[in-house]
C-alpha positions as CSV (number, residue, x, y, z in Angstrom):
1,X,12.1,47.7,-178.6
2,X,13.6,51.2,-178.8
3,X,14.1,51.3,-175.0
4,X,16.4,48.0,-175.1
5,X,17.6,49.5,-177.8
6,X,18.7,52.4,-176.0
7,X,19.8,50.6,-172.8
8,X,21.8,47.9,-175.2
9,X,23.4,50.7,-176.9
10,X,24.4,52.5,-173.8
11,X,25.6,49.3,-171.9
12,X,27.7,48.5,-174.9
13,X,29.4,52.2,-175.0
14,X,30.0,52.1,-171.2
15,X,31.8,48.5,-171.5
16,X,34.2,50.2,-174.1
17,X,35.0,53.3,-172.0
18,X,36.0,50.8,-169.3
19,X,38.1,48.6,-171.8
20,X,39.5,51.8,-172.9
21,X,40.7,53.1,-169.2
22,X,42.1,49.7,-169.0
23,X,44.9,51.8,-171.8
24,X,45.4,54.2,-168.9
25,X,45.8,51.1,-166.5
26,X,48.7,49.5,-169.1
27,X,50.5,52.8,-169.1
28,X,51.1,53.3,-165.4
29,X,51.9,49.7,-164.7
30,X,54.6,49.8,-167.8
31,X,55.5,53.4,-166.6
32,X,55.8,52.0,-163.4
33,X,57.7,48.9,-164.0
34,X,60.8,50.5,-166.1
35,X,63.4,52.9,-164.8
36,X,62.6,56.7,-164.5
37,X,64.5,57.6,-167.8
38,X,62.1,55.9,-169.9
39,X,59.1,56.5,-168.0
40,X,58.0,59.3,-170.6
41,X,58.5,57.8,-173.6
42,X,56.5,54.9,-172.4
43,X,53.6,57.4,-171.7
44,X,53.7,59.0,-175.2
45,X,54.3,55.6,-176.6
46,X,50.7,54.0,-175.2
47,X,48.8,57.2,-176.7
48,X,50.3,56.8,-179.7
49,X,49.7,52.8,-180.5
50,X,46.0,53.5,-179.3
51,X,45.4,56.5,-181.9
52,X,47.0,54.1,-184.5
53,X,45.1,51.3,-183.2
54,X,41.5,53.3,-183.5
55,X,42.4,54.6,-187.2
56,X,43.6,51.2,-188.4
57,X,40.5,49.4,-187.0
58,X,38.9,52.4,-188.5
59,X,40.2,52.2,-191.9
60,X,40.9,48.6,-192.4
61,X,40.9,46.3,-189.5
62,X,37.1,46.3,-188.4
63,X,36.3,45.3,-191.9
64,X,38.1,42.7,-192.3
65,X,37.4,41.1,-189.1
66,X,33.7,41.8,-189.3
67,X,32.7,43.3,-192.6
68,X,30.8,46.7,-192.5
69,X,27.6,46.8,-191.2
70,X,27.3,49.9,-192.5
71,X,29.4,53.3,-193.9
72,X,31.5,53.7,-191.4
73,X,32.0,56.8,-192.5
74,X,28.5,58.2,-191.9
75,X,25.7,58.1,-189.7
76,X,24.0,55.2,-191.9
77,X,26.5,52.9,-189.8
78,X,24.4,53.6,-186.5
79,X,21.2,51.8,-187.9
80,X,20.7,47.9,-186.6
81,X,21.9,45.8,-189.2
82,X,19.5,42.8,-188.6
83,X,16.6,42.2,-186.5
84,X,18.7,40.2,-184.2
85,X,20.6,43.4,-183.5
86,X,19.5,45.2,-180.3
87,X,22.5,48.4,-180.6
88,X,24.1,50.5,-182.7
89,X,26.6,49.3,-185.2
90,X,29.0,52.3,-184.2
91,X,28.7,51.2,-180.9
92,X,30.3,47.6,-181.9
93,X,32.4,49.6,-183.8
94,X,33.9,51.1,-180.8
95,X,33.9,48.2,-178.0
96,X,36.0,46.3,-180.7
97,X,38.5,48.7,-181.6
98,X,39.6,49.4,-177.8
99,X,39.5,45.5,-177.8
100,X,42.5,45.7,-180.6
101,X,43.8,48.9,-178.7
102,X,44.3,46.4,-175.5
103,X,46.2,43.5,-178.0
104,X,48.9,46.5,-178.9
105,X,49.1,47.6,-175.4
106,X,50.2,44.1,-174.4
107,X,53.3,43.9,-177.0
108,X,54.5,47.4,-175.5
109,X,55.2,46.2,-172.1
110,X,57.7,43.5,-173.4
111,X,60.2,45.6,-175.6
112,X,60.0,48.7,-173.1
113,X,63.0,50.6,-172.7
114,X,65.3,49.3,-175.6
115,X,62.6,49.3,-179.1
116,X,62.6,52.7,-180.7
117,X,59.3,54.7,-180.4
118,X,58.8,54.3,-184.1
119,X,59.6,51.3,-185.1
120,X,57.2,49.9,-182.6
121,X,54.7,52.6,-184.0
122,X,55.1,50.9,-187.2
123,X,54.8,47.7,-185.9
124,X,51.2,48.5,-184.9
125,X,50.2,49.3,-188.1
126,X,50.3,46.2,-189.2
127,X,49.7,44.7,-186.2
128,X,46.2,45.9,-185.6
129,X,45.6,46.8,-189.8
130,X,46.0,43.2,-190.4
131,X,47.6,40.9,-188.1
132,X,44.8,40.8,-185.1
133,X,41.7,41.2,-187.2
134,X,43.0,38.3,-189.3
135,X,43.0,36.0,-186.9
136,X,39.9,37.4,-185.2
137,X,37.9,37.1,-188.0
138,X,38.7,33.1,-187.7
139,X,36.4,33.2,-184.7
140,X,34.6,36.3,-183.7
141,X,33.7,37.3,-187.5
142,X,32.5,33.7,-188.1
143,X,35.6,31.7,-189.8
144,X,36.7,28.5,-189.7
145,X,38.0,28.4,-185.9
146,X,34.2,29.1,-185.3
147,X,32.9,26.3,-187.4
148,X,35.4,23.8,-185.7
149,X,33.8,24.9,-182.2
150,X,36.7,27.1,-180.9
151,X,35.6,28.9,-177.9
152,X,36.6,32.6,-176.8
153,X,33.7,34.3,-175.4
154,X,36.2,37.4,-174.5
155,X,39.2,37.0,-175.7
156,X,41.8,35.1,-173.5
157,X,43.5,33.7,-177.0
158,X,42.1,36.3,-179.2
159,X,42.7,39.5,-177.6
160,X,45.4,38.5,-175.0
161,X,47.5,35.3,-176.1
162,X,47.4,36.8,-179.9
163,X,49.0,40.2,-178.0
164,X,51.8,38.4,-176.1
165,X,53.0,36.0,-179.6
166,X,54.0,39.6,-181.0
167,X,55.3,40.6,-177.7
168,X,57.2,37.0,-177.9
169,X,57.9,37.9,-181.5
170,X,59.4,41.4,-180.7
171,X,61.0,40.9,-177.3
172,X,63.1,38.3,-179.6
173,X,64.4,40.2,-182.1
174,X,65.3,43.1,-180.2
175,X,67.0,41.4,-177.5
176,X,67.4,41.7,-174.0
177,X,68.0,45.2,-172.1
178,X,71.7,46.2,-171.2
179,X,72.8,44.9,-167.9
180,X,69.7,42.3,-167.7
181,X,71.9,39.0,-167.8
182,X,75.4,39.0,-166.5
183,X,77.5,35.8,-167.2
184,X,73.9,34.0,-168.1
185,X,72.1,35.0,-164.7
186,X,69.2,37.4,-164.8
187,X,69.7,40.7,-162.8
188,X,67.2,42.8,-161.3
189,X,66.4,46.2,-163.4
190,X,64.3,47.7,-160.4
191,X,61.1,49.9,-161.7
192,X,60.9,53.4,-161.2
193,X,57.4,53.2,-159.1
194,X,56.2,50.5,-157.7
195,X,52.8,52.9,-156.6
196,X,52.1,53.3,-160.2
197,X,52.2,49.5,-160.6
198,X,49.3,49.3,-157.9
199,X,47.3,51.6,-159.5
200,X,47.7,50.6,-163.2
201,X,46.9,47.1,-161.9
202,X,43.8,48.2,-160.0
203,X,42.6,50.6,-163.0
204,X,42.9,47.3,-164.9
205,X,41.3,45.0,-162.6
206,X,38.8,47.5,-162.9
207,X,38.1,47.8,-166.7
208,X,38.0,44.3,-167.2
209,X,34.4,44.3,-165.9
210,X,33.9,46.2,-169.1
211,X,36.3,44.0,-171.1
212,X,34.3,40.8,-169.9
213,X,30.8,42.1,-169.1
214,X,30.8,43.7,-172.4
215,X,31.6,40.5,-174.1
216,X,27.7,39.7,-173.7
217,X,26.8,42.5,-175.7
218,X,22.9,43.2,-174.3
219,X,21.6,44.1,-170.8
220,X,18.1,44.9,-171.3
221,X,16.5,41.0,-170.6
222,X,16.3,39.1,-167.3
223,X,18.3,36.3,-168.6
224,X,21.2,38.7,-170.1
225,X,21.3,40.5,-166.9
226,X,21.8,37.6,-164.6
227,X,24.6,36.5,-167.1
228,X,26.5,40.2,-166.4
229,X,26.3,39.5,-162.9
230,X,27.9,36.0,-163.0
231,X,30.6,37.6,-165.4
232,X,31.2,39.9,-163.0
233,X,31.3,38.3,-160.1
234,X,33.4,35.4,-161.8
235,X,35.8,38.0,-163.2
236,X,36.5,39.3,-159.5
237,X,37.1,36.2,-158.3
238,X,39.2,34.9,-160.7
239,X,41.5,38.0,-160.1
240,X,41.6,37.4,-156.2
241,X,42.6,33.5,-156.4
242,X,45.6,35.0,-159.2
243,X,46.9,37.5,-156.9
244,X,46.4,35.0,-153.8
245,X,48.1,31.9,-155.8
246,X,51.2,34.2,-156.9
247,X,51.7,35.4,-153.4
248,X,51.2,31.8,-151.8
249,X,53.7,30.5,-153.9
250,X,56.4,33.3,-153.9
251,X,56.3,33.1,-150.1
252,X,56.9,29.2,-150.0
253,X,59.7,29.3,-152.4
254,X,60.9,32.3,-151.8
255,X,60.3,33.5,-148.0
256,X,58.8,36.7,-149.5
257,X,55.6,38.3,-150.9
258,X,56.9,39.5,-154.4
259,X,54.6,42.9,-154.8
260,X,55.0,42.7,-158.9
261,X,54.5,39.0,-159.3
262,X,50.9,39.1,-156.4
263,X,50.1,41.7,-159.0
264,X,51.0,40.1,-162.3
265,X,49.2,37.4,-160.5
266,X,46.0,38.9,-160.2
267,X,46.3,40.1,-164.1
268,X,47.1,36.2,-164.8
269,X,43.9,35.4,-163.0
270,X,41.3,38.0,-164.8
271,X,43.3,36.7,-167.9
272,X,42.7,33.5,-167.2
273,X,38.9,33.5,-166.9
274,X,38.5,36.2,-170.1
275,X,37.8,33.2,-172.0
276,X,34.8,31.8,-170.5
277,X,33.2,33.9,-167.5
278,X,29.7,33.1,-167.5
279,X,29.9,29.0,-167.2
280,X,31.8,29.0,-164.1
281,X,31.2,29.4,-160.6
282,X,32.6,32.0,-158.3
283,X,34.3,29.0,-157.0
284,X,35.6,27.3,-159.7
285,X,36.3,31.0,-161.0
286,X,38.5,31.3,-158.2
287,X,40.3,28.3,-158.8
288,X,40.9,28.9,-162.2
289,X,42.6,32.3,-161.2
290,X,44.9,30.7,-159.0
291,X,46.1,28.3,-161.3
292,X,46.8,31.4,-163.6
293,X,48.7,33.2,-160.4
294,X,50.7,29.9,-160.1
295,X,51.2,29.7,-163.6
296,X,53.0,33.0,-164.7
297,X,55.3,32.9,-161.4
298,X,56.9,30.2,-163.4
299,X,56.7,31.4,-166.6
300,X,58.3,34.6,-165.6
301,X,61.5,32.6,-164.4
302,X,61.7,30.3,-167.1
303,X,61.7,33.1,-170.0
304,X,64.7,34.7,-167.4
305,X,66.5,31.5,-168.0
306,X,65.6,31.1,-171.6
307,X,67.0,35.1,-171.6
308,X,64.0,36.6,-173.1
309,X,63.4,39.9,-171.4
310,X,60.2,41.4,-170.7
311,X,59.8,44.1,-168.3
312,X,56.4,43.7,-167.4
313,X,55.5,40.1,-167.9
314,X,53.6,40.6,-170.3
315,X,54.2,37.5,-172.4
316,X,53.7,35.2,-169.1
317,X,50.8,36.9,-167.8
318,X,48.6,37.5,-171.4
319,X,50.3,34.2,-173.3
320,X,50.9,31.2,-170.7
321,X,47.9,32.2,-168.6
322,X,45.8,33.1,-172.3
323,X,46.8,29.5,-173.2
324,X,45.6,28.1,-169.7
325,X,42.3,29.7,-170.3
326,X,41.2,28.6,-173.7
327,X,42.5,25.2,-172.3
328,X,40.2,25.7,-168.9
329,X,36.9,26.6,-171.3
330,X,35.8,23.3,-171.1
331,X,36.3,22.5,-167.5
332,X,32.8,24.5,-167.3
333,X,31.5,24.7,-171.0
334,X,30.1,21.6,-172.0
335,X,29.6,22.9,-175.6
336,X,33.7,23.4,-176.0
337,X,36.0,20.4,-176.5
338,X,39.4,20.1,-175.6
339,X,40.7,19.4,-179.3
340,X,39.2,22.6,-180.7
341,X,40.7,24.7,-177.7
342,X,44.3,23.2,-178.6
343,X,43.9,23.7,-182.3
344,X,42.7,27.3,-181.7
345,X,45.6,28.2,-179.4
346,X,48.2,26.8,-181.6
347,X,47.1,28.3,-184.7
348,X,46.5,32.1,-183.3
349,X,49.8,31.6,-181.9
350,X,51.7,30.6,-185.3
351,X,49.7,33.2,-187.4
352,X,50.5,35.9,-184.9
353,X,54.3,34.9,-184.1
354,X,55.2,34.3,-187.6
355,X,53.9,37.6,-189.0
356,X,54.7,39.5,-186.3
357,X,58.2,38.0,-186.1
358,X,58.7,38.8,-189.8
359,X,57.3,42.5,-189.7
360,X,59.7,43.3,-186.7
361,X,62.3,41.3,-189.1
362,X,61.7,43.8,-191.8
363,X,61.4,47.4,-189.2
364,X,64.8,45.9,-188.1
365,X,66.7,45.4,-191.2
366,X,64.9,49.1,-192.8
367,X,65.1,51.6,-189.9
368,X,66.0,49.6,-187.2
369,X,64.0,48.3,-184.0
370,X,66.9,49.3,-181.6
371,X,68.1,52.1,-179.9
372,X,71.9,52.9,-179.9
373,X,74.0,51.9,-176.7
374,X,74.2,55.7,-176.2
375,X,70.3,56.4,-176.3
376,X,69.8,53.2,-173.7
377,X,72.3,54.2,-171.1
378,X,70.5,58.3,-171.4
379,X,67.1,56.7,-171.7
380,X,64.6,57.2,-174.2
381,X,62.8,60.1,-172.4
382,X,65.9,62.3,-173.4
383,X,67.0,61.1,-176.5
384,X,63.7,60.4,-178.0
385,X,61.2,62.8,-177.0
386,X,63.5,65.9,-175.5
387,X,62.2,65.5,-172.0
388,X,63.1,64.5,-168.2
389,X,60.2,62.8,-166.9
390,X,61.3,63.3,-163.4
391,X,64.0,66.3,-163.4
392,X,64.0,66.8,-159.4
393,X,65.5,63.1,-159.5
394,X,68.0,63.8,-161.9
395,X,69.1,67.1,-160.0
396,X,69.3,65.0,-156.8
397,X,71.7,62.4,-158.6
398,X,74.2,65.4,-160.1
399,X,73.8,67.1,-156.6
C-alpha cells in the first residue's frame, strides 16, 4: 500500500511538472507569434497569470471546485482523504492548479499585443478565483454536468473550450489590433519568430503526456498502467493526424504548407483527443486529430472574416477543436451520449462567455482593457515594462 502510494504520488507530481512546462511552451509560441515589440511583455505577462493562477486556486478556486481535503495550509492536507485515495491530497492540489494555470494561458494568446498587462492580470483573478472552478466543479467536483453523464476525462471542454469562451469574450471587447483589417480584408501581422513557434509547440506537444496521462491519476496497477500507455500513445497520434490534416489541406487550397496553421494543427489534434484518450485507438486517435487539423484551418479564416482577431489561434484551436472533442467522446465511449456532450458544451460555453464577457465589460469601463494608439504603435515592451526585448533589432532599423 505505501509503495503505490509513493509511486501514485510521484506519478501524479511528474504529470503536473509536465502540465506546468506546457506554460513555458504557451509563452514562446505567443512570444513567437506577435511582433518583436511585444515580445517581452508577453513573457512577463505568462509568469504573472500563472502566479495569480496558483494563489487563486490556492486561496479560493480549489475549494470551490473540489472542497478541501484537508488544510491546505498545513501538512495535514498531504494525508489520503479516503481509502479510495492512493496519493497525496497536495499532490491533487498541484496537478489541478497548473490545470487552471493552462485555461489562463489560453485567453492570453488572443488579446496579445493590444490588452494592457493589468487589466488582463485582473481578468485572471476572477477568471481562475471563480469563473473556471465554477464550471469545473459541474463535472470534475461531482455536479450536475456529472450526474447527467457529461464526459471530460481531461479536459477538452473543461480546461480548453472553457479557456478559449474568455479568450472569445476578451478578444471581443478589446477589438482587433491596428492595421489587422484594411477596408474589411484581414492583413497579415507577421510574428516576430517563427523558431520559437516550433519549439513552444513541441514543449507543448510534449507536456500534454502529462496533461492527459495524468488525467488517470494512478500508475501503480497493471490495469492503470496499460491505460497510460494507450493515453499516450493515443495523445501522439492524435497530434500527428492534426498537424498532417492542417498541412494536407493548406496545400490543396492554398498551394502552400502554412508553417503556423501544420502547427496549430497539431495543437487542434492533442486538443481534440484531451477529452477522451483512453477509449480510442491509435487509429481512430489519429483520425480524430485530423478532423481537429481540418477543423481549426477553417475556423481560423472564418473568425478573419467575422474580424475577431486572435494572434495565436487560440480560440480555433482550444474552442472549435475543444467542441469537436466532447462531441467525438462517444464515437469510442459507449458510456457517453451525444445529448449530454451537447448540453455540456453549450452550458461551459455560456457560463464562461457571459461572465467573462461581463468582467472584461467592467476592467473596460474602470481602468480600461486597452492600450493607447501611442503604446500600440511603440509596443508594450517599451511602454509597459521599460524594456527592448530585442535592442540589436531596433539599432539595425535606426541604422
Amino acid at each position: 500500500m505505501e509503495l503505490a502510494y509513493a509511486l501514485d504520488t510521484f506519478y501524479f507530481l511528474m504529470s503536473g511538472v509536465l502540465v506546468m512546462w506546457m506554460a513555458a511552451g504557451f509563452t514562446m509560441l505567443e512570444a513567437g507569434m506577435v511582433r518583436a515589440k511585444n515580445a517581452g511583455e508577453i513573457v512577463l505577462k505568462n509568469f504573472g497569470l500563472y502566479s495569480i493562477a496558483c494563489l487563486m486556486f490556492l486561496f479560493i478556486g480549489y475549494n470551490i471546485m473540489y472542497g478541501t481535503p484537508g488544510d491546505l495550509f498545513t501538512s495535514e492536507a498531504n494525508t489520503v482523504a479516503s481509502e479510495d485515495t492512493y496519493y497525496s491530497s497536495m499532490s491533487d492540489f498541484f496537478f489541478q492548479v497548473v490545470f487552471v494555470a493552462t485555461a489562463m494561458s489560453i485567453v492570453s494568446g488572443a488579446v496579445a499585443e493590444r490588452m494592457k498587462l493589468w487589466s488582463l492580470l485582473t481578468f485572471g483573478i476572477v477568471m481562475t478565483a471563480l469563473i473556471y472552478p465554477i464550471q469545473g466543479s459541474w463535472s470534475w467536483g461531482g455536479g450536475w454536468l456529472s450526474e447527467l453523464g457529461f464526459s471530460d476525462f481531461a479536459g477538452s471542454g473543461i480546461v480548453h473550450m472553457a479557456g478559449a469562451s474568455a479568450a472569445l469574450a476578451g478578444a471581443i471587447l478589446v477589438g482587433a489590433r491596428k492595421g489587422k483589417y484594411v477596408d474589411g480584408k484581414p492583413r497579415a501581422l507577421q510574428g516576430s519568430n517563427l523558431v520559437l513557434v516550433g519549439l513552444g509547440t513541441w514543449i507543448l506537444w510534449m507536456g500534454w503526456f502529462g496533461f492527459n496521462g495524468g488525467s488517470q491519476l494512478k500508475l501503480s496497477t497493471l490495469a492503470d498502467s496499460n491505460a497510460v500507455a494507450q493515453i499516450f500513445v493515443n495523445t501522439n497520434m492524435a497530434a500527428v493526424g492534426g498537424l498532417l490534416g492542417a498541412m494536407i489541406v493548406s496545400k490543396l487550397l492554398t498551394k502552400k504548407s502554412d508553417l503556423t496553421l501544420a502547427l496549430n494543427g497539431a495543437l487542434a489534434g492533442l486538443v481534440a483527443i484531451t477529452a477522451d484518450p483512453l477509449s480510442a485507438s491509435a487509429i481512430a486517435s489519429t483520425a480524430i486529430g485530423a478532423v481537429g487539423g481540418i477543423l481549426v484551418y477553417f475556423s481560423i479564416l472564418g473568425l478573419d472574416k467575422l474580424q475577431i482577431d486572435d494572434p495565436v489561434g487560440a480560440i480555433s484551436v482550444h474552442g472549435v477543436v475543444g467542441i469537436w472533442g466532447l462531441i467525438a467522446v462517444p464515437i469510442s465511449n459507449s458510456d457517453a451520449t451525444i445529448v449530454a456532450q451537447l448540453i455540456g458544451a453549450g452550458s461551459i460555453f455560456a457560463f464562461v462567455f457571459i461572465t467573462s464577457y461581463a468582467t472584461f465589460f467592467v476592467i473596460k469601463k474602470t481602468i480600461g482593457l486597452r492600450v493607447s494608439v501611442k503604446e500600440e504603435h511603440e509596443g508594450q515592451d517599451i511602454e509597459e515594462c521599460g524594456i527592448v526585448t530585442y535592442p540589436e533589432f531596433k539599432m539595425s532599423a535606426k541604422s
